[in-house]
C-alpha positions in Angstrom: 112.9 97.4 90.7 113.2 100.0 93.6 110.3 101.7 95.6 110.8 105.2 96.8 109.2 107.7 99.1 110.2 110.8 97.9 114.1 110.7 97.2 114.7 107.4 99.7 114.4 104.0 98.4 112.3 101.7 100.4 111.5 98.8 98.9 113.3 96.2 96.5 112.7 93.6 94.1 115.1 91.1 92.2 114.4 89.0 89.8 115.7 86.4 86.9 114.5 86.4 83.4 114.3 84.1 81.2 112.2 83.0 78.2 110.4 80.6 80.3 109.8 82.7 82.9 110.5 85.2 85.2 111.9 84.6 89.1 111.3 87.1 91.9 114.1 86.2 93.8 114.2 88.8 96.4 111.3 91.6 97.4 112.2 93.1 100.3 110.1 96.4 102.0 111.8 99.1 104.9 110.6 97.8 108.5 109.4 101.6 108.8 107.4 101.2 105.6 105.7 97.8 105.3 102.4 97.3 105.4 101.2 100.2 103.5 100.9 98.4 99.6 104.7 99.0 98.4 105.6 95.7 98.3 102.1 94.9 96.3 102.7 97.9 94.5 105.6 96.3 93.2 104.8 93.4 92.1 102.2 94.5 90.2 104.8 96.8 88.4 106.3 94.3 87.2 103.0 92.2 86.1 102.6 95.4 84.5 105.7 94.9 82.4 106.0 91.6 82.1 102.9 91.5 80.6 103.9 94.0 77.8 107.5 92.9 77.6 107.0 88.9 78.2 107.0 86.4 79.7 103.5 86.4 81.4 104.8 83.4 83.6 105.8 84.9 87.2 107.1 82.5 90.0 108.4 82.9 93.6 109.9 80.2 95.8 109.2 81.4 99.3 110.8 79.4 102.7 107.9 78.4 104.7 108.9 80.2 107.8 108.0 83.8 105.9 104.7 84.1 106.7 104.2 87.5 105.9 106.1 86.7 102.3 103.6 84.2 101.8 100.5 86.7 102.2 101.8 89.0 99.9 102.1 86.8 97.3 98.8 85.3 98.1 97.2 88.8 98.4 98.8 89.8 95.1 96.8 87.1 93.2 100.1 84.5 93.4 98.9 80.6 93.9 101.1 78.1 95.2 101.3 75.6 93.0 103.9 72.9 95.2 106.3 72.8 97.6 109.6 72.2 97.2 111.1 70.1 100.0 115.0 70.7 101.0 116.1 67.1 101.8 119.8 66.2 103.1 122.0 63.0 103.0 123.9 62.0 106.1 126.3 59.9 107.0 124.3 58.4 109.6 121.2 57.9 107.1 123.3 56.2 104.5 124.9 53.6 107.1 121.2 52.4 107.4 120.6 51.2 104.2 120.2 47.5 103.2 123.4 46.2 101.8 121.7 45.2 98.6 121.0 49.1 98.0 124.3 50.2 98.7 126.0 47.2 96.7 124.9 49.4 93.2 123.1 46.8 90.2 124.6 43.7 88.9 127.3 44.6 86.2 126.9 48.2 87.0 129.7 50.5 85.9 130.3 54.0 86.4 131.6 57.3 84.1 132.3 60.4 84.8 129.6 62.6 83.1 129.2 66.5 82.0 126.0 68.7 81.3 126.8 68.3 77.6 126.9 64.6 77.8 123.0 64.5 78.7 122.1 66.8 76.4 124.0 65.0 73.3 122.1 61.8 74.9 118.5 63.6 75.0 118.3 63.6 78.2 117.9 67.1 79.1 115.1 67.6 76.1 111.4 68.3 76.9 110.5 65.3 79.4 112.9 66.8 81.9 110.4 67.1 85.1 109.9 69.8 86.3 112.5 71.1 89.1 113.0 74.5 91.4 114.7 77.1 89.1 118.1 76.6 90.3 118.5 73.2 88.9 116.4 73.7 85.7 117.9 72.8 82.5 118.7 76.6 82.0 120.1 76.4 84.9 122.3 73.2 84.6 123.2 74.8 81.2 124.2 77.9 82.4 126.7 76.5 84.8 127.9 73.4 83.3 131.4 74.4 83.8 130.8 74.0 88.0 129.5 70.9 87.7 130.9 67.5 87.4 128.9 64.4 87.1 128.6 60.5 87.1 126.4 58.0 85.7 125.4 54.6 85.5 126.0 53.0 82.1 125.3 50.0 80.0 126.4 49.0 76.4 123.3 50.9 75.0 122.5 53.5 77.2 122.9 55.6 80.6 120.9 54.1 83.1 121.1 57.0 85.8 123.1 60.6 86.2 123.7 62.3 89.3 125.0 65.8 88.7 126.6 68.0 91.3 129.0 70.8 92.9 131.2 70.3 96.1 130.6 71.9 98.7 133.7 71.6 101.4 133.4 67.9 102.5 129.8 67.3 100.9 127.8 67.8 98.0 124.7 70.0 96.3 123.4 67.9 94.2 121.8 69.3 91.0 120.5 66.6 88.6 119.8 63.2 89.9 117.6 60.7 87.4 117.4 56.8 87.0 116.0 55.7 83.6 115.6 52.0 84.8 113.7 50.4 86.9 115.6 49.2 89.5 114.5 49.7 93.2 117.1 53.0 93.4 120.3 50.6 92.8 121.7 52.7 90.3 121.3 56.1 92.3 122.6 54.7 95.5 126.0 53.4 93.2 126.2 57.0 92.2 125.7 58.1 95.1 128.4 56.0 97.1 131.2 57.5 94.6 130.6 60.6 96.4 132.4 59.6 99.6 131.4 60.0 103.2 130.2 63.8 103.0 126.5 65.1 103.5 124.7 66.0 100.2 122.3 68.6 100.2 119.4 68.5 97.3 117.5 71.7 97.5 114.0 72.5 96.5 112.8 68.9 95.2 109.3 69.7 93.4 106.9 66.3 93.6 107.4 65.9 89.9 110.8 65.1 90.4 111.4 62.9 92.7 108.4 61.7 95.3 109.2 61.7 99.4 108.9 57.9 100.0 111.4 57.1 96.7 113.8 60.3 98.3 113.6 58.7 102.0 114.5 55.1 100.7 117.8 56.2 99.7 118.4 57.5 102.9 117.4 61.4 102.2 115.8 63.1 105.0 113.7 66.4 105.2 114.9 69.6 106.2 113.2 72.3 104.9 110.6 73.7 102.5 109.5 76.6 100.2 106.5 77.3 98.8 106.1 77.8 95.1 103.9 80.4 93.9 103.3 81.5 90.3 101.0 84.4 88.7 100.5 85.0 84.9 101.6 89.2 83.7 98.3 91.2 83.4 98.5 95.1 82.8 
């Protein structure tokens, strides 16, 4: 959607649709026009539509350092439901790690994994947590030609899947799930096959993985975005 004042656009907003949900991905306003409703005026646009067209679910992930993005969605009727926490794997981190992490499970052994592999074994099905909307299901579905993936198996089932796309000498990681209990073993194994590189894993909502378990594989902090979410009213 584009704002104008008479015949020059001022104002922007991008977004991703999908049955789910809508993303506002970008809403950007002229420095010589802000703060005089266009960016509001916007949004409620496409409330306006959305809530005619479908779907009434609206979300924005906003970086905590936009202050004046976070307003606008607060003054627009947006709540923030979580935030999503950027956290990276070092080198430096990983080195720290008790050996009996970084050994990997008793008996452990690893496969090579795709998208389609999860989903034949139901493990992309409705008990998926809930994740940022670049490494939703959808998502992961979507793109499952980019990605490549491991996991931890047994005789009777997977026991934990990392999915992921390089990234030079590193890693964004895009799926990462144990199904066992076993003190993060299994992830750490999956993690090792990676090599020496830093991994990036972007956006982590509380649902999916919580701080302290992120931290004891050696995952550190680096960021955050704030997730806001309206429902479509005319």
């Amino acid at each position: 959607m584009v704002a104008f004042s008479g015949a020059d656009p001022i104002g922007v907003l991008i977004g991703a649709k999908r049955p789910s949900g809508t993303l506002i991905h970008r809403i950007a306003v002229h420095p010589d026009h802000r703060r005089q409703g266009h960016g509001r005026h916007l949004l409620d646009s496409l409330g306006s539509k959305l809530a005619i067209l479908g779907p009434p679910r609206i979300v924005a992930e906003v970086p905590e350092m936009l202050a004046d993005a976070s307003g606008l969605f607060s003054a627009s009727g947006y709540v923030q439901e979580a935030l999503l926490t950027d956290y990276v794997l070092s080198p430096s981190t990983r080195a720290e790690l008790p050996r009996s992490l970084r050994a990997g499970p008793d008996g452990a052994f690893v496969i090579p994994v795709t998208v389609d592999d999860l989903a034949a074994n139901g493990l992309l099905g409705e008990d998926y947590p809930q994740t940022c909307w670049e490494r939703s299901v959808e998502t992961l579905t979507a793109r499952k030609d980019e990605i490549a993936g491991l996991a931890v198996a047994s005789d009777e089932r997977i026991e934990a899947s990392l999915l992921y796309i390089k990234d030079g000498g590193g890693a964004e990681i895009m799926s990462f799930r144990s199904f066992v209990e076993d003190d993060g073993a299994g992830l750490n194994h999956l993690l090792s096959r990676l090599g020496p590189g830093s991994f990036r894993f972007p956006k982590v909502h509380p649902a999916e993985f919580s701080k302290e378990c992120l931290e004891a594989l050696g995952f550190r902090p680096a960021g955050v975005h704030r997730l806001y979410a309206a429902r479509a009213q005319s």
